[in-house]
OpenMM code with the backbone's topology and positions (N, CA, C; nanometers):
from openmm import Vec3, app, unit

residues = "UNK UNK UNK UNK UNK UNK UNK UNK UNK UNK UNK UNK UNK UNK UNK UNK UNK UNK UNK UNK UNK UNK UNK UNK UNK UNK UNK UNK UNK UNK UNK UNK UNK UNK UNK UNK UNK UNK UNK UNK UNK UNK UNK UNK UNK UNK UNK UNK UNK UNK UNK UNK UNK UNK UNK UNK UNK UNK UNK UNK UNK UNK UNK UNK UNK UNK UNK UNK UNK UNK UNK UNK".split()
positions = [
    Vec3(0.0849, -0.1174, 0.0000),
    Vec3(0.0000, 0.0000, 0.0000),
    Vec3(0.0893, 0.1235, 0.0000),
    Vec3(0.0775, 0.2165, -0.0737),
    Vec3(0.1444, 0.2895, -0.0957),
    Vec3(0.1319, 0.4325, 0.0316),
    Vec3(0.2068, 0.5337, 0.0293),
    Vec3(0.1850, 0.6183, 0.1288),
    Vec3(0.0428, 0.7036, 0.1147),
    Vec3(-0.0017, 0.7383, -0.0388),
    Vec3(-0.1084, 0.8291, -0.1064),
    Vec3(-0.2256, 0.7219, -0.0349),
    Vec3(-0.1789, 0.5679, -0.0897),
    Vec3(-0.3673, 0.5159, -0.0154),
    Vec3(-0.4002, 0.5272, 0.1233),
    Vec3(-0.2692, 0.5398, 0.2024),
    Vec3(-0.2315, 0.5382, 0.3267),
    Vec3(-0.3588, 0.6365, 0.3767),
    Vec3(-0.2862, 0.7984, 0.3286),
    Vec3(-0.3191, 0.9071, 0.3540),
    Vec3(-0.4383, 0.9225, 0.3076),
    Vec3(-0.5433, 0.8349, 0.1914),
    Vec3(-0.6598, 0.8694, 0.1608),
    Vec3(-0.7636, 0.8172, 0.2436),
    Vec3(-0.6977, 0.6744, 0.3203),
    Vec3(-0.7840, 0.5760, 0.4314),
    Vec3(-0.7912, 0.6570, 0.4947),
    Vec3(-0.6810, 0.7863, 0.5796),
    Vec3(-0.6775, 0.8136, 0.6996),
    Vec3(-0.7830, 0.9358, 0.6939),
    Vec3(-0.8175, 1.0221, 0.5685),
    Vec3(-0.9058, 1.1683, 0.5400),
    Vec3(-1.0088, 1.0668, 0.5309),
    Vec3(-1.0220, 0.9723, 0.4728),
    Vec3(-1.2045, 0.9074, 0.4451),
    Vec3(-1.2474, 0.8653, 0.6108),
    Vec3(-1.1459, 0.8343, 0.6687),
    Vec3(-1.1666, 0.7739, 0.8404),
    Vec3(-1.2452, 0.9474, 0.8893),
    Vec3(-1.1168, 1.0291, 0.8923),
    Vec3(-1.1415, 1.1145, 0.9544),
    Vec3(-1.2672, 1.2062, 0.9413),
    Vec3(-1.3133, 1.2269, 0.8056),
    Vec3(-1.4159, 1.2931, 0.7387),
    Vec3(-1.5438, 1.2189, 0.7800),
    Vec3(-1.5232, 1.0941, 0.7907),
    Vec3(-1.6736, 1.0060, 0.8478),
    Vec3(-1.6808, 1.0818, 1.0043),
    Vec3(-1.5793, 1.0706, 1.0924),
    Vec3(-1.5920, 1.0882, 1.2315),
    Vec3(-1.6609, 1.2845, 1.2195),
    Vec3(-1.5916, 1.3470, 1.1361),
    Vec3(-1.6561, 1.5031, 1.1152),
    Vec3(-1.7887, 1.5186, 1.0875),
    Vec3(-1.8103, 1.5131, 0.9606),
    Vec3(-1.9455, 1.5008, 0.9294),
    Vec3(-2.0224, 1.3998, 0.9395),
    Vec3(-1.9746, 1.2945, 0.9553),
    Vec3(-2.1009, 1.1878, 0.9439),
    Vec3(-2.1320, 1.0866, 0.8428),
    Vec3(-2.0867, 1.1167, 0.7300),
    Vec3(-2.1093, 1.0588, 0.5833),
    Vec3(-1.9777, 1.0567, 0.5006),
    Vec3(-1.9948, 0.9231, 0.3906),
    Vec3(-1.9063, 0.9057, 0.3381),
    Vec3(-1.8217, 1.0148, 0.2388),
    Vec3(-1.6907, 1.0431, 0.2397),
    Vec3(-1.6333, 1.0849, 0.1646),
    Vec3(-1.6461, 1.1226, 0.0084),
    Vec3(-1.6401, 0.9917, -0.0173),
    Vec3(-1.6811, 0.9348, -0.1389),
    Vec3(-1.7922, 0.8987, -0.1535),
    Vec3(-1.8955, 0.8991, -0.1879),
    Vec3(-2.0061, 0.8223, -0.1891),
    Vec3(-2.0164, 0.7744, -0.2779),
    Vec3(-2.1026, 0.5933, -0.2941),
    Vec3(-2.1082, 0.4944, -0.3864),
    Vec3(-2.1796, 0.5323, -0.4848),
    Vec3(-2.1396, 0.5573, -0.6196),
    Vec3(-2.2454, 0.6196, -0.6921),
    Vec3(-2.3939, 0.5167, -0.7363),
    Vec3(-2.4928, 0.5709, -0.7621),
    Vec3(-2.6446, 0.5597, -0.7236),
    Vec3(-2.6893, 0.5938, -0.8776),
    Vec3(-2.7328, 0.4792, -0.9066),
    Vec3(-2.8407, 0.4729, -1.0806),
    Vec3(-2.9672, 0.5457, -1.0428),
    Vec3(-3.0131, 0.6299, -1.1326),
    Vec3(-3.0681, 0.7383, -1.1114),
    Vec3(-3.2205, 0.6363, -1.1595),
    Vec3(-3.3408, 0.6692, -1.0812),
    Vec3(-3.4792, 0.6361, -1.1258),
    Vec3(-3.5661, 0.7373, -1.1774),
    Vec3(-3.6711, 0.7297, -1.2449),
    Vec3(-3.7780, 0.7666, -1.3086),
    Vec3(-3.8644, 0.7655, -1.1762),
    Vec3(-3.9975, 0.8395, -1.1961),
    Vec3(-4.0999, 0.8823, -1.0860),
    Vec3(-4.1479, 0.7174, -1.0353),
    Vec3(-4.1777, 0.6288, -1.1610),
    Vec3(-4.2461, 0.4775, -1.1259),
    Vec3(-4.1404, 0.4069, -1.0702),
    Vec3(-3.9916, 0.4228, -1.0201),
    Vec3(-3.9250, 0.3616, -1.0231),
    Vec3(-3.8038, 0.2749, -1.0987),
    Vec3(-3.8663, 0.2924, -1.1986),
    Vec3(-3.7407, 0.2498, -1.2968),
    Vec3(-3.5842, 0.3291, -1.3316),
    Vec3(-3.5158, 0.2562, -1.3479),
    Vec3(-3.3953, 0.3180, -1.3531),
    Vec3(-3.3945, 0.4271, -1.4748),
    Vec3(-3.3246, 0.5352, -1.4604),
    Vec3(-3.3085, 0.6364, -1.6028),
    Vec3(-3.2341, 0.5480, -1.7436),
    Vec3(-3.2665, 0.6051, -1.8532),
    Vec3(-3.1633, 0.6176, -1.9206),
    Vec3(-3.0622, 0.6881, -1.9452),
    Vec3(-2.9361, 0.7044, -2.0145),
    Vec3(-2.8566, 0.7920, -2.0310),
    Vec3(-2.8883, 0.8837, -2.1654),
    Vec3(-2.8833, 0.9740, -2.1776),
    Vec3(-2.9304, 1.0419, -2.3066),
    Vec3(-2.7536, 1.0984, -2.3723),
    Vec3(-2.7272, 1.0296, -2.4803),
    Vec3(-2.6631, 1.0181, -2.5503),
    Vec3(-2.5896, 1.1662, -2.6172),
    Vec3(-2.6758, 1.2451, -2.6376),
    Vec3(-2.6620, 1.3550, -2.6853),
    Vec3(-2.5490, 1.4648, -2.5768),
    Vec3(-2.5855, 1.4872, -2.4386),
    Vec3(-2.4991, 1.5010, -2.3813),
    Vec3(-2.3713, 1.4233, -2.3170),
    Vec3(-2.2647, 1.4905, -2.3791),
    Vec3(-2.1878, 1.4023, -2.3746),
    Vec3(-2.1122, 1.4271, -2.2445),
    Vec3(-2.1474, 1.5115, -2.1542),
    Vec3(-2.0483, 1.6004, -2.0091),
    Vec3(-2.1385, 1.5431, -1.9119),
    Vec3(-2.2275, 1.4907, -1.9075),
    Vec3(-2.3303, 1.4643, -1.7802),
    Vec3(-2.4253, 1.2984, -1.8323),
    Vec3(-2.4250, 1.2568, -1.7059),
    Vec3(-2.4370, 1.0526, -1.7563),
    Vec3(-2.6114, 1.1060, -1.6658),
    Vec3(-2.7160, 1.0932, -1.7261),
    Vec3(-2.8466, 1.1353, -1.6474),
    Vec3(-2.8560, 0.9617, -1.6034),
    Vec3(-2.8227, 0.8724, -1.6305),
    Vec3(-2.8054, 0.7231, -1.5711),
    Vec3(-2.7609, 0.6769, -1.4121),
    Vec3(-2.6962, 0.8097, -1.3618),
    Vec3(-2.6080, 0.7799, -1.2369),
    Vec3(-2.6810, 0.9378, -1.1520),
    Vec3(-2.6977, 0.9401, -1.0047),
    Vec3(-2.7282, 1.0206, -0.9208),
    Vec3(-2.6017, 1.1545, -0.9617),
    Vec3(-2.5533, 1.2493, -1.0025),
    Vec3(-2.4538, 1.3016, -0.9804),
    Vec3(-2.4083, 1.3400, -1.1433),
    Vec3(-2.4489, 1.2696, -1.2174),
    Vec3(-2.4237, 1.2865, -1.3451),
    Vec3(-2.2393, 1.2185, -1.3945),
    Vec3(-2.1904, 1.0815, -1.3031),
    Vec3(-2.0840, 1.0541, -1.3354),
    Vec3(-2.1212, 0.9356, -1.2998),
    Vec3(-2.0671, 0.8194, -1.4064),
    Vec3(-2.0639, 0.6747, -1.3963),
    Vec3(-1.9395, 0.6587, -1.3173),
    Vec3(-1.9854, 0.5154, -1.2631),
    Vec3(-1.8164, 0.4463, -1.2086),
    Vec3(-1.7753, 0.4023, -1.3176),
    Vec3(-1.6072, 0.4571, -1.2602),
    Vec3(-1.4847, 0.3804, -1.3467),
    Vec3(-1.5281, 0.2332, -1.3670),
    Vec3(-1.5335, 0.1703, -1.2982),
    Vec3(-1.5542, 0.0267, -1.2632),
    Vec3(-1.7004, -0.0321, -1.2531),
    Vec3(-1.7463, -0.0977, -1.3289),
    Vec3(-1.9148, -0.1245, -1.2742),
    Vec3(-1.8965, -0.2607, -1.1848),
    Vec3(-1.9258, -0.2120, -1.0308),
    Vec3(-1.9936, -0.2564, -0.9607),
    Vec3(-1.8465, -0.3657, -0.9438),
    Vec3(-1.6930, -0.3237, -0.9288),
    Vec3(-1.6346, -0.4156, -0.9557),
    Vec3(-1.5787, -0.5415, -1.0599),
    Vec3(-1.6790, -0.5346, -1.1025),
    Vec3(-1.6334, -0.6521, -1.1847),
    Vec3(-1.5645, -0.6212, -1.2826),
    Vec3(-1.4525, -0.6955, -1.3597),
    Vec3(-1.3730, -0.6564, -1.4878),
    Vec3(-1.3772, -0.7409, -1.5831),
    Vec3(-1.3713, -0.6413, -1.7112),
    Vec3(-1.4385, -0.7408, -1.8525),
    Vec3(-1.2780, -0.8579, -1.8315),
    Vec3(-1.3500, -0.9886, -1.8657),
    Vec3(-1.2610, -1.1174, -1.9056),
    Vec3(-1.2177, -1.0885, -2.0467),
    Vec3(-1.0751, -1.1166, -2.0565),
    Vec3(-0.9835, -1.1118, -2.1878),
    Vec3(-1.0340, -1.1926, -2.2187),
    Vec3(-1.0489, -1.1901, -2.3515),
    Vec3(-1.0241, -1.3097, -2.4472),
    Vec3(-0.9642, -1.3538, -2.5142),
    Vec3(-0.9013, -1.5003, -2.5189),
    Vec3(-0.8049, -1.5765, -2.5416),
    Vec3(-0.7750, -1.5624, -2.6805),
    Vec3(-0.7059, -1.5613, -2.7991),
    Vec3(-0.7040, -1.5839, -2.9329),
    Vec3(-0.6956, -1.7524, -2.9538),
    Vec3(-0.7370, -1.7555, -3.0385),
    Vec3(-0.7535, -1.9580, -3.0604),
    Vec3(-0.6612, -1.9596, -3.1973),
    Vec3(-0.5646, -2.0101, -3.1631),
    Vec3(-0.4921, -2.0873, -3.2644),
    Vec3(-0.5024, -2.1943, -3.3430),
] * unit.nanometer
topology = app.Topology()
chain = topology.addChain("A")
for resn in residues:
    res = topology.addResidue(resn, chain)
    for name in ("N", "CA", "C"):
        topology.addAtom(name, app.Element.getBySymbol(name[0]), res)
């Protein structure tokens, strides 16, 4: 672990004990009035209307696309 993640554990620790709430917060798929999740509207390309905040995760939900092998 490097010294930077060190120092980011220790502001996300500390910032919970200040205010109360996460640092970072987990980003949140945005719903429609019935509940359904939004779509993203394509046209803007600076703001994701799909996610609470208008920014997707780097990463969805963890998981990472599997390489695929070339077949000889």
């Amino acid at each position: 672990m490097s010294d930077l993640d060190r120092f980011n554990e220790l502001v996300d620790d500390i910032w919970e004990m200040v205010f109360g709430t996460k640092r970072r917060p987990d980003p949140k798929r945005a719903r429609t009035k019935k509940g359904r999740y939004k779509a993203d509207d394509p046209t803007t390309k600076d703001y994701n209307e799909a996610y609470v905040g208008g920014k997707a995760p780097k990463e969805l939900l963890g998981l990472k696309k599997k390489k695929t092998r070339k077949k000889k």
